[in-house]
Each structure stands twice: as structure tokens, then as C-alpha cells.
N, C-alpha and C positions, 0 to 999 in steps of 0.2 A: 504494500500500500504506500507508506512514507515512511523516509528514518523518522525513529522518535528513539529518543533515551527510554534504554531498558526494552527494547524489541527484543521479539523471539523470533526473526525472519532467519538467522542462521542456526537455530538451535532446535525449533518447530521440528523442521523432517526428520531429523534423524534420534531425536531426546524428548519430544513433547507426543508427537504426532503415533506412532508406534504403539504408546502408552494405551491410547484412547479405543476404546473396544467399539465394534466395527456397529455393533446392533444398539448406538445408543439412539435414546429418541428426544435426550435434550442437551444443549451443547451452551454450557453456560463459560463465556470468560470474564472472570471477577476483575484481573487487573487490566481490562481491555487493552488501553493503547490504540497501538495500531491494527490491533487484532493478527497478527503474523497468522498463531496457531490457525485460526481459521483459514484466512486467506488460502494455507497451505496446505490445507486437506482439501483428498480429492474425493468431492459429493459421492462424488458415483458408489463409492465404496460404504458410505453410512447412510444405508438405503431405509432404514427405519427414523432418519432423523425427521423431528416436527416440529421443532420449535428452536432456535439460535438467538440467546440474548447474549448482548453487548452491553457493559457495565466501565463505566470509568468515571473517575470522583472530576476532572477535568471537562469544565462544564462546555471547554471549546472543542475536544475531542467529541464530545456527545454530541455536541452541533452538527459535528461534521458527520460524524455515520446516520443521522438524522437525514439530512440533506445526502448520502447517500442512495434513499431510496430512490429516489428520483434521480436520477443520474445526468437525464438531457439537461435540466435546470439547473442542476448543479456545474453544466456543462456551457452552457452558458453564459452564467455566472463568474467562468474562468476563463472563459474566452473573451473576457470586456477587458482581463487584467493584462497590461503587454508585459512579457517577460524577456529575456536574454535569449539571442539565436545564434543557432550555433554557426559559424564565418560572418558573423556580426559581428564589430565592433563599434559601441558607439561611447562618443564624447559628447556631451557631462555625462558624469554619472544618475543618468537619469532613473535609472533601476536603485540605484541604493538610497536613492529620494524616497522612490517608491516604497521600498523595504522599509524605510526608516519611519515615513508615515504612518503606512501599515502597521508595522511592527508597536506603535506609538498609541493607535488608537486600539489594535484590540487586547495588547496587556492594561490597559487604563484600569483602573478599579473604579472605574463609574460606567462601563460599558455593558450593557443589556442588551441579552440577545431573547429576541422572539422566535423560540425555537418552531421552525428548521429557518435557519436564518443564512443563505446561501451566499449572500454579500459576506458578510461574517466568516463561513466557511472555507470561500475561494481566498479571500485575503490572509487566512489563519493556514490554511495550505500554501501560499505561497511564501510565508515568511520560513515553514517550516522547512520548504526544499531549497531554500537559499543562505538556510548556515549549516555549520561540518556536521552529517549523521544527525543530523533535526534536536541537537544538543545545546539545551536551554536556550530555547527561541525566544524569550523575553530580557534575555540581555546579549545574547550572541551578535555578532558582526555581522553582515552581510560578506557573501563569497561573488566576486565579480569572476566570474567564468572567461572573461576579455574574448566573445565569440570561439572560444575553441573545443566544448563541448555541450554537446544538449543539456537543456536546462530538465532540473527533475519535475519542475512545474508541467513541462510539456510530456514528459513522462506520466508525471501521475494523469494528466490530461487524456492522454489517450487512452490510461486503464478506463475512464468513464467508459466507454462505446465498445471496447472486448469483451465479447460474448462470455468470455470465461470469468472475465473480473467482475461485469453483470450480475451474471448467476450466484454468484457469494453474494449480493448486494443485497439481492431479492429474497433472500432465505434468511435475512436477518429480520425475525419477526417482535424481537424485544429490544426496547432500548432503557438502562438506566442510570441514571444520573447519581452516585453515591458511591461512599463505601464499602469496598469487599465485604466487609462482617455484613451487611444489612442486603444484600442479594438474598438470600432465600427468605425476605420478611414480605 
């Protein structure tokens, strides 16, 4: 999905995902994130699942797999945002403006999100794939790319519209906003 501090994208297949027995029918992740574990299992194989919640006490991560479900709008939404291309380079740094703005307004402690809030979303996604491994985005730097590699914004951009990254989208049928102890309340 996106780096985030404390992902399980390289631990998931071969230490998380194994674990998980094939006949379950609910798939709950307590410290969501970025949901790795899920993302990295392959449906096909947990043919009895009915029900997948998403849990994380980060009330901008919730937002975002909120606006998930909808993926075109959410697509949309990050298509209004210009980011870094790759054999682009451009003077000023118009992108770390950007970042810096961004990044300004949605760590604020006065900023309300009407959840699924996709303006919110796509801006909180783009601050995240613009510093090192999505590693404390409310104080991190911005990474100027200087046009010589794709931007992960347009990476996560186009997981919106792959069939495959769809499918995980759509089977997320819970979302919640809180602490791991308070999931089964």
C-alpha cells in the first residue's frame, strides 16, 4: 500500500501470513497501519472469509482506508494533486511548497476530518510517499526525487485502478477508529 513506520510489507509473507489458517471467516488487524498483512494475502486461498476489519488509533490512516472504498474518488482526489515526474526536473521547489503546506495543514491539531474525507486523504498520502519509508511524516523532510525516479504518489496512484489492489479494497467490510484492547468491544 504505502511505507508507514512499523509495516509488515516485508515480514507479512513469509512470518505473519503462513501463521493464519486458510478456513478463517474473520480477519481482524488490531494495529492496522498500512494493512501489509492483508494487502499480502492471496483471497483466493481464504475462501471462507466474510468479514475484514481495519483498526488503527490514527484517525488519518482511518480516513484513508475509508476513502478506500471508493477508489475512483479517491482517484480523483489525487489526480488534482501534481507531484514529481520522473525526467522532470523543475525549479523552484514547487513540490516541497507543496509538501510543506500539506504536511502543515493536516498534522494541525485543529484539523477535522468529515470522514471519508478524500481531500484529507490524497494530501495525507502524498506527504507520506514523499519522506524516507513514510517515517514520521509530521516532522520529516520532504525527498526531492530531482526527476530521476517515479514518484511513490504515482505508484500508490495507480494501485487505485489494479484489479488486484481493488479486490483487497472491496472486502474490507469494517473500519475502526481506536485502540487495539477495544477491537472486540
Amino acid at each position: 500500500m504505502l511505507s508507514y513506520i512499523g509495516g509488515k510489507s516485508k515480514i507479512a509473507p513469509n512470518l505473519i501470513i503462513p501463521n493464519i489458517p486458510k478456513d478463517i471467516e474473520i480477519f481482524i488487524e488490531v494495529f492496522g497501519g498500512m494493512f501489509w498483512t492483508f494487502f499480502k494475502m492471496d483471497l483466493k486461498q481464504y475462501p471462507n472469509l466474510k468479514r475484514v476489519v481495519y483498526n488503527d488509533f490514527n484517525p488519518l490512516n482511518y480516513n484513508l482506508f475509508m476513502c478506500l472504498q471508493d477508489p475512483k474518488t479517491l482517484l480523483s482526489a489525487i489526480n488534482n494533486i501534481p507531484c514529481q515526474q520522473q525526467g522532470v526536473e523543475v525549479t523552484p521547489p514547487v513540490y516541497k511548497e507543496q509538501f510543506n503546506e500539506f504536511q502543515k495543514e493536516i498534522f494541525s491539531h485543529g484539523l477535522t476530518i468529515n470522514y471519508p474525507d478524500y481531500g484529507v486523504a490524497a494530501k495525507y498520502a502524498y506527504v507520506l510517499t514523499q519522506v524516507f519509508s513514510g517515517s514520521k511524516p509530521e516532522t520529516s523532510s520532504f525527498i526531492d526525487l530531482k526527476g530521476k525516479y517515479k514518484s511513490k504518489y504515482l505508484t500508490f496512484r495507480d494501485k487505485l485502478s489494479k484489479p488486484e489492489w481493488v479486490e483487497h479494497f472491496n472486502r474490507i467490510s469494517e473500519f475502526r477508529l481506536g485502540d487495539f484492547e477495544d477491537v472486540n468491544k
